[in-house]
N, CA, C and O of each residue as an XYZ file, in Angstrom:
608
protein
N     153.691    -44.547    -28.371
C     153.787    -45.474    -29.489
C     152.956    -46.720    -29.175
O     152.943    -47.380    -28.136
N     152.204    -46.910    -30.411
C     150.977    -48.272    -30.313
C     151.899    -49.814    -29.708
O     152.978    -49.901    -30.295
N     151.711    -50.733    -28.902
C     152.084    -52.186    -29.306
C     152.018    -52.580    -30.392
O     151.575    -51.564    -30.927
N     152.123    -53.338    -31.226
C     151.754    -54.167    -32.089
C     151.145    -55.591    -31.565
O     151.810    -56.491    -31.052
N     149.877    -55.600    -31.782
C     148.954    -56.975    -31.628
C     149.305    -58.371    -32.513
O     148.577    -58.850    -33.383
N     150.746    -58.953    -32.020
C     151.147    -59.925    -32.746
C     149.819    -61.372    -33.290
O     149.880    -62.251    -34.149
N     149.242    -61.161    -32.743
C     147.674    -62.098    -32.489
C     146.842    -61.820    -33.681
O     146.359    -62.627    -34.475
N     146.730    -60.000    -33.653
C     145.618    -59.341    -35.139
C     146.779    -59.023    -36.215
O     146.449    -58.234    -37.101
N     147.973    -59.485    -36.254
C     148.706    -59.252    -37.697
C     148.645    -60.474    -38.170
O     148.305    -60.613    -39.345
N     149.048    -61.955    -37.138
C     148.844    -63.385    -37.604
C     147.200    -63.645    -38.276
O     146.821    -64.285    -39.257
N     146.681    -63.066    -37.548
C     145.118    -63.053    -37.934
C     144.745    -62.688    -39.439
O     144.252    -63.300    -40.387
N     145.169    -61.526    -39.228
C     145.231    -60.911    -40.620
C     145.513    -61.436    -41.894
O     144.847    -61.674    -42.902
N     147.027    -61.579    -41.467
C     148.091    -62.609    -42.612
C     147.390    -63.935    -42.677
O     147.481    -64.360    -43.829
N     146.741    -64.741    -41.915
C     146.132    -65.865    -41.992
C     144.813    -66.021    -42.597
O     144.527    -67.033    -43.238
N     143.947    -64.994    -42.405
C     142.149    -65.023    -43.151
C     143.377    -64.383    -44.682
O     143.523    -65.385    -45.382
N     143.805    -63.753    -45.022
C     144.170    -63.024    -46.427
C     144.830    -64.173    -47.608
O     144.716    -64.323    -48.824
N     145.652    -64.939    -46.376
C     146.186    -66.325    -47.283
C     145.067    -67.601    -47.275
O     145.165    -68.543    -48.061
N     144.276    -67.515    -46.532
C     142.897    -68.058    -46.658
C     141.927    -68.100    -47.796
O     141.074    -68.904    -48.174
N     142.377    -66.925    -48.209
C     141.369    -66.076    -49.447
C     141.723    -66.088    -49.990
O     140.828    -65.707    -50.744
N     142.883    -66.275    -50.870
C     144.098    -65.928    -51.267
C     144.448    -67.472    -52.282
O     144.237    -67.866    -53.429
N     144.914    -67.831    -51.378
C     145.977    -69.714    -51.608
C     144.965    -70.164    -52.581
O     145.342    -70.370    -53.734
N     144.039    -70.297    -52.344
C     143.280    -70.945    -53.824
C     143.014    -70.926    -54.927
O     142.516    -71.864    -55.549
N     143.459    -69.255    -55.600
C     143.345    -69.007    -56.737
C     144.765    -68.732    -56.870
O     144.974    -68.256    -57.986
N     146.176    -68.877    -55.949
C     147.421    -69.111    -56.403
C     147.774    -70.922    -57.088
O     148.529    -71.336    -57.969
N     147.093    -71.392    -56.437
C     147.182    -72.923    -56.790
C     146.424    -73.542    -57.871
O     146.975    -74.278    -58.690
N     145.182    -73.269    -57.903
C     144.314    -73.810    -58.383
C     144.569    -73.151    -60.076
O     144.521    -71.955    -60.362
N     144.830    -74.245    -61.007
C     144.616    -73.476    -62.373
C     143.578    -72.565    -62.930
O     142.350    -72.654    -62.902
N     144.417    -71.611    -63.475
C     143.111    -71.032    -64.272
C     143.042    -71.222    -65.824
O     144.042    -70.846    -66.436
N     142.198    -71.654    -66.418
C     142.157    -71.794    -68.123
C     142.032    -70.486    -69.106
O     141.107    -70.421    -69.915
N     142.904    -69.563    -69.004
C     142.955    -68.338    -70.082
C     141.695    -68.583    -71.234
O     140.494    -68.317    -71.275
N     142.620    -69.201    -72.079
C     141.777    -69.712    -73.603
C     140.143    -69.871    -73.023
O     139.498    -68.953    -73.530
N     139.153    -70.828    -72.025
C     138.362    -71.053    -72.150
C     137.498    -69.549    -71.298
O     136.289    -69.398    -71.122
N     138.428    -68.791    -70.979
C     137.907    -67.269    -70.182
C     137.999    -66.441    -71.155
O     137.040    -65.670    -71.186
N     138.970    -66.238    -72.189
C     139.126    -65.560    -73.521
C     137.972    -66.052    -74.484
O     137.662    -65.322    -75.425
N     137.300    -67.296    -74.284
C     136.453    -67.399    -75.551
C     134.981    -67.336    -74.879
O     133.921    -67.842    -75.246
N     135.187    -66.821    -74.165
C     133.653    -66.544    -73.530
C     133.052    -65.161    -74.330
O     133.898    -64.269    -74.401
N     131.986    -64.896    -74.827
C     131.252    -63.572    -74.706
C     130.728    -62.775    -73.450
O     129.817    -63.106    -72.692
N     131.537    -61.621    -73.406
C     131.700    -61.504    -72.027
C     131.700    -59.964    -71.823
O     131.943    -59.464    -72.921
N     131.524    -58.970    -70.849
C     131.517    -57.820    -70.978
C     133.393    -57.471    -70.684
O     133.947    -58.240    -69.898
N     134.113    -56.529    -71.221
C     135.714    -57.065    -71.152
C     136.198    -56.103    -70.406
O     135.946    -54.940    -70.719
N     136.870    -56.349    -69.443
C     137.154    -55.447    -68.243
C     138.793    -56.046    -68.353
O     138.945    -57.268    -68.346
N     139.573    -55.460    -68.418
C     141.102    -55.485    -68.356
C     141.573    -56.519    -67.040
O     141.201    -56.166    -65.920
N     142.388    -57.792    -67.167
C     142.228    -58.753    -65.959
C     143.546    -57.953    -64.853
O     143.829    -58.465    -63.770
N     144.012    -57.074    -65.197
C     144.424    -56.368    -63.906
C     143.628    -55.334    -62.869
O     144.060    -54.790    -61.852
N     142.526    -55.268    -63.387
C     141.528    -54.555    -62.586
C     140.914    -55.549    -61.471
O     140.609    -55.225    -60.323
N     140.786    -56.952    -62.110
C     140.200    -58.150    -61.012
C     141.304    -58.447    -60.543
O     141.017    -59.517    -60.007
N     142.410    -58.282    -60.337
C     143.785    -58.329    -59.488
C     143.796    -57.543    -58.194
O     143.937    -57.815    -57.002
N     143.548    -56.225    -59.074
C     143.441    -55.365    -57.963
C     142.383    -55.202    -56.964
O     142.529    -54.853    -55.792
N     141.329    -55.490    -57.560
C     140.001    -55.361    -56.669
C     139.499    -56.296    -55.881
O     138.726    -56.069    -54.950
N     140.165    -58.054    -56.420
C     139.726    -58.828    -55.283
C     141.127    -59.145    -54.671
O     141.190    -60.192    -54.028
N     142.401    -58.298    -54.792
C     143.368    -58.188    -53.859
C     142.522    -56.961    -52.757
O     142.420    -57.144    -51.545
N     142.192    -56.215    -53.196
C     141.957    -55.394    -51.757
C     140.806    -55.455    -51.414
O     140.455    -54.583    -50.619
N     139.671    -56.571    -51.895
C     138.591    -56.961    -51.167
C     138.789    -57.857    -50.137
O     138.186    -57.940    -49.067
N     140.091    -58.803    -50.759
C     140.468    -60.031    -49.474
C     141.683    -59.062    -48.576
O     142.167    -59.536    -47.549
N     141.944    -58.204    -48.888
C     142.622    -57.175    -47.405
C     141.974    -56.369    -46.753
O     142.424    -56.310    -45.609
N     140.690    -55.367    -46.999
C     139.596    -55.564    -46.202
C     138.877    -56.633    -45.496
O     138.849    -56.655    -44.266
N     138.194    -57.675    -46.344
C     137.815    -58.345    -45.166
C     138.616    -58.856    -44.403
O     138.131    -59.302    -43.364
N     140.447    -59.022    -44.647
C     141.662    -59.825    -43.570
C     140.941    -58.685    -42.276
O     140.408    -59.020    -41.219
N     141.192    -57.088    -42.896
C     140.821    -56.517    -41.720
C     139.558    -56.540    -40.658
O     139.563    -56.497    -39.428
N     138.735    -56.605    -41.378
C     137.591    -56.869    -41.140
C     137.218    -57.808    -39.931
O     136.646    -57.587    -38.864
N     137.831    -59.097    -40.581
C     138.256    -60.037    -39.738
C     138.724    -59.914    -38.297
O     138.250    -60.233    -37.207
N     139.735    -59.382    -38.676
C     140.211    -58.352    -37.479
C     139.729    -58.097    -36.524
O     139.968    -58.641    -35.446
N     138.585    -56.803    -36.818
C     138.090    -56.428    -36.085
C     137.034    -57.104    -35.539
O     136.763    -57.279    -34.351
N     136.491    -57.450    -36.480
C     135.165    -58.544    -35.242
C     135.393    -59.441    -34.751
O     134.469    -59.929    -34.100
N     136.623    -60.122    -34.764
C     137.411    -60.787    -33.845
C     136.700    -61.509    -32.613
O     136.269    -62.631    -32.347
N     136.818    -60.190    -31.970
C     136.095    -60.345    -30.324
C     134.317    -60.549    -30.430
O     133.531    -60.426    -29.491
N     134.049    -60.825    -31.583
C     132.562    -60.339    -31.315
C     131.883    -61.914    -31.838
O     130.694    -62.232    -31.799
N     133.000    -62.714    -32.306
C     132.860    -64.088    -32.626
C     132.798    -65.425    -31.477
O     133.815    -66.112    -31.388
N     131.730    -65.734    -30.709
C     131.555    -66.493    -29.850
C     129.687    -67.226    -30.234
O     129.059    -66.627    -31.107
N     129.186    -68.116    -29.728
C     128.503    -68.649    -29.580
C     126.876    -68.165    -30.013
O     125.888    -68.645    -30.569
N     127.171    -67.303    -29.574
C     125.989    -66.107    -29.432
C     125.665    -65.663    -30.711
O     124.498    -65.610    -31.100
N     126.869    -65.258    -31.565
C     126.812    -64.884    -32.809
C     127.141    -65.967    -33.793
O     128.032    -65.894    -34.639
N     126.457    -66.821    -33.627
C     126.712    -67.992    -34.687
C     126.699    -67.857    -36.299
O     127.368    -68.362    -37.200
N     125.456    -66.797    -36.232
C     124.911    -66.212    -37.733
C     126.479    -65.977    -38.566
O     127.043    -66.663    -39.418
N     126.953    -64.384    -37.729
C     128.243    -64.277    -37.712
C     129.106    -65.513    -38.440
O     129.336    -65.551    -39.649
N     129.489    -66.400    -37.580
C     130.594    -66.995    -38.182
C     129.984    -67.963    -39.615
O     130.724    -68.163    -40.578
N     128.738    -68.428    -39.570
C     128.280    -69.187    -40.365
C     128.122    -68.661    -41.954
O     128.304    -69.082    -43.097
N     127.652    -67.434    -41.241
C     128.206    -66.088    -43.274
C     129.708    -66.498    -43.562
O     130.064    -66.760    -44.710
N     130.624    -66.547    -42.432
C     131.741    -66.014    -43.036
C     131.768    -67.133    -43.626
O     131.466    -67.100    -44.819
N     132.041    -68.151    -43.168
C     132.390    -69.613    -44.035
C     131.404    -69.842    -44.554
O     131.256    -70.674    -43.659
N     130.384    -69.958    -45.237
C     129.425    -69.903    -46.226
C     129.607    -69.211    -47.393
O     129.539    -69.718    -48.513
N     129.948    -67.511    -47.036
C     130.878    -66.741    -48.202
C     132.141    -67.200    -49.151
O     132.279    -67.206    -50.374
N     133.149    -67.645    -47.883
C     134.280    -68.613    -48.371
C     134.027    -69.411    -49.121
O     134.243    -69.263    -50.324
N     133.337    -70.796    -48.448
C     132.760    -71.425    -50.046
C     132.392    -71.151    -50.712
O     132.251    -72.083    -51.504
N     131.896    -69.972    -51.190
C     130.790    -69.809    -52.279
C     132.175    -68.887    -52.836
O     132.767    -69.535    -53.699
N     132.592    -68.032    -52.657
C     134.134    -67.252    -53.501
C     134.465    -68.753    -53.794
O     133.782    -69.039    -54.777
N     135.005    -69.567    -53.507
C     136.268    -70.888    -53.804
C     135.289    -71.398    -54.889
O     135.653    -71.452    -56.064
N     133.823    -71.841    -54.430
C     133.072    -72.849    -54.893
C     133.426    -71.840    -56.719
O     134.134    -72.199    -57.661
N     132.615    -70.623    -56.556
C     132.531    -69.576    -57.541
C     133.973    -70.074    -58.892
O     133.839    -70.483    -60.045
N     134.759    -69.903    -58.387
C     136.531    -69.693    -58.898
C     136.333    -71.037    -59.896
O     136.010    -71.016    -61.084
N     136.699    -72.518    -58.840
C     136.748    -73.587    -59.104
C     135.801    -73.973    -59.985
O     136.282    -74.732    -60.826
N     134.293    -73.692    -60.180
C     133.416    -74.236    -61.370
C     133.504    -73.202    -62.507
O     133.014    -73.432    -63.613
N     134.073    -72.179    -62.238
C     134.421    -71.502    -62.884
C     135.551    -71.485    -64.609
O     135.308    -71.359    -65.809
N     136.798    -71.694    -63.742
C     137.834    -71.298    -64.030
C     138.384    -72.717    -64.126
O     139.222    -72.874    -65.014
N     138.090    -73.734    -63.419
C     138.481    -74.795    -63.568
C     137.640    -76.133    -64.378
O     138.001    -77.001    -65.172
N     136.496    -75.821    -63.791
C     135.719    -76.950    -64.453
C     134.670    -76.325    -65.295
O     133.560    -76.846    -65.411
N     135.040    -75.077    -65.960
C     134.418    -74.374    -66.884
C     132.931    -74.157    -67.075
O     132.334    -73.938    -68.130
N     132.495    -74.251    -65.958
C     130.758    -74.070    -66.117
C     130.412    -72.937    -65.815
O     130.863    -72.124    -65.008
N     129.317    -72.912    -66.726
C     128.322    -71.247    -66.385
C     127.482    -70.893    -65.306
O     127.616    -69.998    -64.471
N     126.548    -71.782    -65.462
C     125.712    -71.647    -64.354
C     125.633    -71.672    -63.055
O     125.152    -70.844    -62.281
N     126.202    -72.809    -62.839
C     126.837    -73.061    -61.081
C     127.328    -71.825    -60.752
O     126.762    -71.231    -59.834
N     128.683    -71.072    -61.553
C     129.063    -70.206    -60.821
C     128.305    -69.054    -60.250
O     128.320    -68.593    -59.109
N     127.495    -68.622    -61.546
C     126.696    -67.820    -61.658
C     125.633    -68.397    -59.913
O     125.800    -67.544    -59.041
N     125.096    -69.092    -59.636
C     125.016    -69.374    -58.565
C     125.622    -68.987    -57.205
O     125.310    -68.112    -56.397
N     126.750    -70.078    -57.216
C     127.332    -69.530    -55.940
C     128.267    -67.716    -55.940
O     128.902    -67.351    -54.951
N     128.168    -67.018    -56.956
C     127.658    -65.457    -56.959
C     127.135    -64.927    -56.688
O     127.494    -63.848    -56.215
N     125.938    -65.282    -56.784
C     124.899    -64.659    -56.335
C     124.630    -65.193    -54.501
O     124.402    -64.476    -53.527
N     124.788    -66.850    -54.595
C     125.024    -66.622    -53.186
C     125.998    -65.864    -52.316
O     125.577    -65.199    -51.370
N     127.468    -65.952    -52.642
C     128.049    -65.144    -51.972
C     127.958    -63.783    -51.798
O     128.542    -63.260    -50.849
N     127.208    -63.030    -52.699
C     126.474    -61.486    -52.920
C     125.366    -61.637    -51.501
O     125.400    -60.910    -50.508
N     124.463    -62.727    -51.730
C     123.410    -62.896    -50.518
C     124.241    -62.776    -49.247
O     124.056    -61.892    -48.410
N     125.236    -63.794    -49.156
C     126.015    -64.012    -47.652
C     126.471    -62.271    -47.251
O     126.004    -61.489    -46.423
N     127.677    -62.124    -48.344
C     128.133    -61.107    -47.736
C     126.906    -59.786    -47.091
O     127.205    -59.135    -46.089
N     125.753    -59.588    -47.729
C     124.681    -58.535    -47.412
C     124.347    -59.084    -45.930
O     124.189    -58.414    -44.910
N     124.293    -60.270    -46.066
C     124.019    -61.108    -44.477
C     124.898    -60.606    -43.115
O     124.552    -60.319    -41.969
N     126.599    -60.654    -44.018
C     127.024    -60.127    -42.874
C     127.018    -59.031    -42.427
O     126.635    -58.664    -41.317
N     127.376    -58.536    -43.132
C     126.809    -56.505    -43.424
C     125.799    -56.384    -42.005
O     125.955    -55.789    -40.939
N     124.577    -57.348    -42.607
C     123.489    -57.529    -41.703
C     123.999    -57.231    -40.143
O     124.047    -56.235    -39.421
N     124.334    -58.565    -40.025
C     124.758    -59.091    -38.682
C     125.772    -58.090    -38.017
O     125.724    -57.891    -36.803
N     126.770    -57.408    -38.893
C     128.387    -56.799    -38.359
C     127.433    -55.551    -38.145
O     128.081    -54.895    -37.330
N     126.396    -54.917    -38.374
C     126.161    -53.623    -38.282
C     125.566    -53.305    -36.910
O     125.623    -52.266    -36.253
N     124.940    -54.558    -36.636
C     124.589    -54.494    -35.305
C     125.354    -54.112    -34.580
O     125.242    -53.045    -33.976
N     126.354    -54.942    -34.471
C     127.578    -55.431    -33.440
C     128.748    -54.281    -33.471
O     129.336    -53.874    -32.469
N     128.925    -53.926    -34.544
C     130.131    -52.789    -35.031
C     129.892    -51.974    -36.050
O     130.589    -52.231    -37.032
N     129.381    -51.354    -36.135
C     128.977    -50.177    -37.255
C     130.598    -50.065    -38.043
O     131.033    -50.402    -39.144
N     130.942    -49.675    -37.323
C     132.727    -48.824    -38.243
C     133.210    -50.371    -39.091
O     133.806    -50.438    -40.166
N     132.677    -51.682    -38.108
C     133.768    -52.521    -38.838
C     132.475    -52.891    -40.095
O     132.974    -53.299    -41.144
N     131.026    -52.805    -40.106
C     130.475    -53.261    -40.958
C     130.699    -52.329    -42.661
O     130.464    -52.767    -43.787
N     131.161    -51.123    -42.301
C     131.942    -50.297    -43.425
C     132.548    -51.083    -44.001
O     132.122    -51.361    -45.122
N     133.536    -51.641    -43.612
C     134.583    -52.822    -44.362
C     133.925    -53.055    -45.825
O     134.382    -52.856    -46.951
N     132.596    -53.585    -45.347
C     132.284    -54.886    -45.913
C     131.220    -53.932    -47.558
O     130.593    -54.440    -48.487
N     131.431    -52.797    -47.282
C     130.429    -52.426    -48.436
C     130.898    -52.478    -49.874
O     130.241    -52.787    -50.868
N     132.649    -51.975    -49.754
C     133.119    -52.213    -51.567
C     132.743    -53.635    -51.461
O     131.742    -53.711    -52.174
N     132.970    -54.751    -50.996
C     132.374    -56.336    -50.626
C     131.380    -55.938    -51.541
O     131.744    -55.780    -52.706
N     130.087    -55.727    -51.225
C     129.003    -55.513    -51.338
C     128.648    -55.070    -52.980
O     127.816    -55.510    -53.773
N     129.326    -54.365    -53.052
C     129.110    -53.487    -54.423
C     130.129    -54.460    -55.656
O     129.747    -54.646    -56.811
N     130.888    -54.762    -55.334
C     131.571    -55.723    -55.923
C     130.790    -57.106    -56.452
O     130.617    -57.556    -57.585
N     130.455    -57.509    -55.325
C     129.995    -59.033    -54.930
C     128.874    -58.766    -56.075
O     128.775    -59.384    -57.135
N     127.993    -57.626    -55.585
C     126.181    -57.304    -56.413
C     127.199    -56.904    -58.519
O     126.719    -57.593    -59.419
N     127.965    -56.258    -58.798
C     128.401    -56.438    -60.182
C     129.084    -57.837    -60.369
O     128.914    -58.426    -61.437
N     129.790    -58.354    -59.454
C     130.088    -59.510    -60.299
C     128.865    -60.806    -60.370
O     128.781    -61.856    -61.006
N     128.054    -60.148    -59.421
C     127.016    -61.577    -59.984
C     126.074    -61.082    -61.500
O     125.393    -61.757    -62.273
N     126.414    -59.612    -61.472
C     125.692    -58.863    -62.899
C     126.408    -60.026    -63.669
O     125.977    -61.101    -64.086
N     127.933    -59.310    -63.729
C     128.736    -59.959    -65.076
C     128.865    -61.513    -65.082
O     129.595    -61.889    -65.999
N     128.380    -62.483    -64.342
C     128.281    -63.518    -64.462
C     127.000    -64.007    -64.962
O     127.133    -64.745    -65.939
N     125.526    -63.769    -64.492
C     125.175    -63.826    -65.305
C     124.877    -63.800    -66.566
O     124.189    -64.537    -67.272
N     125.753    -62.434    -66.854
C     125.927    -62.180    -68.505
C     126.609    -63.262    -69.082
O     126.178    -63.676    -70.158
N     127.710    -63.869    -68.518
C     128.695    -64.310    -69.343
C     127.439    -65.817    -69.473
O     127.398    -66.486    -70.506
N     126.455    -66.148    -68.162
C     125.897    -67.483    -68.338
C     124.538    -67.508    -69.991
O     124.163    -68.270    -70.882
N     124.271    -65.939    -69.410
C     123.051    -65.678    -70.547
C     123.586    -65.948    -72.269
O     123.075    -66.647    -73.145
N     124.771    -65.106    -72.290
C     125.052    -64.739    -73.598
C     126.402    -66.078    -74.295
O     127.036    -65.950    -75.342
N     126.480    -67.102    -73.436
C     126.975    -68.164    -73.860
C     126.628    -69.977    -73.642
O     127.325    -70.812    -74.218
């Protein structure tokens, strides 16, 4: 029978509420997301998909763990670069109702995450898997954001 790595479950639970806590707190404006022209995707599908994009990368996290020191600066500098750009994304979003910006930091965080991809594939092949629904996600939602910036 495995130990349990009390260290990579806190870890876990900690990058997920990381990702997480800001779009529990932070308002979201229905009405000004409802009156957008927009391509219409059911809002329990974005529940589900950036719930188990931020529990992959918790794992993710995880695993490259050990591979986060000095050396790999690139590494840590995606991850928190990504972070802002998801939060930055949400907040000009959803809160201060702008198009474009978000549409921005989308597309940057689409850039970052390919970055890490980059970097994690070197270092860990199995853990850079993680990061590809990331990837495919990240590359349509900067589609549908642009749309929503073009067509309003």
């Amino acid at each position: 029978m495995k130990k349990i790595n009390i260290k990579k479950v806190l870890t876990f639970i900690g990058v997920f509420l990381i990702y997480i806590i800001p779009y529990l707190i932070l308002p979201m404006d229905k009405e000004f997301y409802n009156s957008l022209n927009k391509i219409n995707i059911p809002p329990f599908v974005y529940i589900i998909v950036w719930t188990g994009l931020y529990l992959l990368f918790s794992f993710y996290f995880v695993r490259i763990l050990p591979h986060l020191n000095k050396t790999n600066l690139r590494l840590i500098v995606y991850t928190i670069l990504n972070y802002i750009f998801n939060v930055g994304f949400y907040v000009s979003f959803f809160v201060l109702k702008q198009l474009f910006i978000p549409f921005v930091f989308c597309a940057l965080s689409f850039l970052m995450i390919i970055f890490l991809w980059m970097e994690t594939y070197i270092l860990d092949k199995k853990s850079s898997y993680l990061l590809i629904p990331n990837i495919i996600w990240s590359g349509f939602a900067t589609f549908l954001s642009l749309f929503i910036f073009l067509n309003n």
